[in-house]
C-alpha positions in Angstrom: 3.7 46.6 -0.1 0.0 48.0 -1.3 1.0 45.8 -4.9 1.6 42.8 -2.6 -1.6 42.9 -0.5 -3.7 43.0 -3.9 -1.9 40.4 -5.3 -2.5 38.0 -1.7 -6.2 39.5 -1.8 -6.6 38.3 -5.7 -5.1 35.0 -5.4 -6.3 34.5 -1.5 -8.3 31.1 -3.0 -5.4 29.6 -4.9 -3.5 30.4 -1.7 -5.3 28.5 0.5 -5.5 25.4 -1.9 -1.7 25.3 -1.9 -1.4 25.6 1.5 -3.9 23.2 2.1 -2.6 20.5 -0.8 0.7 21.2 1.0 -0.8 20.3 4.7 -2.3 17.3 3.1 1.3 16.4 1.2 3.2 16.5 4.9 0.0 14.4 6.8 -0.2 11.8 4.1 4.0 11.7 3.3 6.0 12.1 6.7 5.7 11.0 10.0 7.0 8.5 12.1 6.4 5.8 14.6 8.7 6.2 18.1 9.6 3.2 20.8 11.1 3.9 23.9 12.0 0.7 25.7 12.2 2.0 29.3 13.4 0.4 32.0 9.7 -0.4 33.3 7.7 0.4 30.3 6.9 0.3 27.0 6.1 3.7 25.2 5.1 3.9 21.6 3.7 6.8 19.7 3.4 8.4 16.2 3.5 11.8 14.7 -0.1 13.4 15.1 -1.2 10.3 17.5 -1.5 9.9 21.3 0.9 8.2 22.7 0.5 4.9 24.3 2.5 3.4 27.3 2.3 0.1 29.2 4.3 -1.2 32.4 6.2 -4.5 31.5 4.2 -6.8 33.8 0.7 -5.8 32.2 1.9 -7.4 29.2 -0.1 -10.5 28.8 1.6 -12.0 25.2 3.9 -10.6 23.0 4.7 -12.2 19.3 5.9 -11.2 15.8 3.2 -11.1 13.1 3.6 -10.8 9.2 1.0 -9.0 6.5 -0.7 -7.7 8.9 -4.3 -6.8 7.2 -4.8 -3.7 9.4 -8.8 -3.4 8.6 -10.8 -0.3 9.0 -9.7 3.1 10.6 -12.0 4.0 13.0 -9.7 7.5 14.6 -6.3 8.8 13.9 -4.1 8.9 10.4 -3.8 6.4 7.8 -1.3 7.9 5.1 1.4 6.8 2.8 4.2 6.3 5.1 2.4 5.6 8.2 -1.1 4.4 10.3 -1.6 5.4 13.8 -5.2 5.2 15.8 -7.7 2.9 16.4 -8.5 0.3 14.1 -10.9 -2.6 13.6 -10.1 -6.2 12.1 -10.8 -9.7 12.1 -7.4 -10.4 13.9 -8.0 -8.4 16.8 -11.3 -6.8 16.8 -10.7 -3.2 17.6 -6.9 -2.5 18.2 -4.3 0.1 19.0 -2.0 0.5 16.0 1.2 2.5 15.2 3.2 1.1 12.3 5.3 2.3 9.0 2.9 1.3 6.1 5.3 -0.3 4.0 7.3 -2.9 6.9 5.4 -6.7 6.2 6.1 -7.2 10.0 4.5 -5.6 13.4 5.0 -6.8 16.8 1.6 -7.4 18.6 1.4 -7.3 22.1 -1.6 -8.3 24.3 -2.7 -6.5 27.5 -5.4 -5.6 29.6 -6.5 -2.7 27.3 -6.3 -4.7 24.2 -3.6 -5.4 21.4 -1.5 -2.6 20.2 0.4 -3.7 17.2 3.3 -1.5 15.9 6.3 -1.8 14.1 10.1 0.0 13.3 11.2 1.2 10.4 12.2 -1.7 8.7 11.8 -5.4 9.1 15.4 -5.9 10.9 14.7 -3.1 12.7 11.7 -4.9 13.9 12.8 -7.8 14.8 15.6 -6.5 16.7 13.0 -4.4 19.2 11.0 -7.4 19.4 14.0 -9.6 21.0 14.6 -6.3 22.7 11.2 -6.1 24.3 10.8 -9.7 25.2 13.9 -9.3 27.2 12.3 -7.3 29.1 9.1 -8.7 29.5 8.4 -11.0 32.9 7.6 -15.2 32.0 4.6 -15.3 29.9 3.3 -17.9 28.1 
């Protein structure tokens, strides 16, 4: 035990750097965006991100877009698998956004607070919610 507490003490530095490069490994590698189609609301969130939810009838537009450019970060996570947080573009101006990195496709809706854009997994996957959510969603134009 005394041998082991030397060796943690010696090596404390090269510890923390591992722990830290593994930290960095699991922010920038996993994660995941959730929706929840409820049967009055929207609810979409992502791992390390709040969560956002919106009632059906404060849903002002709703509409598939591709390549979405998704601009500047200005709070939450942008890593390798996903981006959650507010964001700034051209598009939208400052936007809500939860979406897998590597899907071309995102569903943007528009409501009183702003757009929030997010996606599924995959492209199919994407499209299916969409029809999903419009299903749901009172006559807009």
């Amino acid at each position: 035990m005394d041998k082991a507490l030397k060796l943690i003490r010696k090596n404390s530095g090269t510890l923390l750097a591992a722990a830290v490069a593994a930290l960095t490994a699991l922010v920038l590698f996993a994660g995941g965006v959730s929706v929840r189609l409820g049967e009055k609301e929207l609810r979409v969130s992502a791992t390390f991100s709040t969560p956002f939810s919106v009632a059906y009838d404060d849903i002002r537009a709703a509409r598939l877009v591709e390549d979405v450019d998704y601009g500047r970060r200005l709070s939450g996570l942008r890593g390798a698998r996903i981006a959650a947080g507010e964001y700034l573009n051209d598009a939208f101006g400052g936007y809500t956004l939860y979406a897998y990195t590597g899907v071309p496709v995102c569903i943007d809706l528009v409501t009183d607070k702003g757009h929030v854009v997010f996606n599924a997994a995959d492209g199919e996957a994407t499209q299916a919610l969409y029809e999903r959510l419009v299903s749901n969603l009172p006559d807009i134009p």
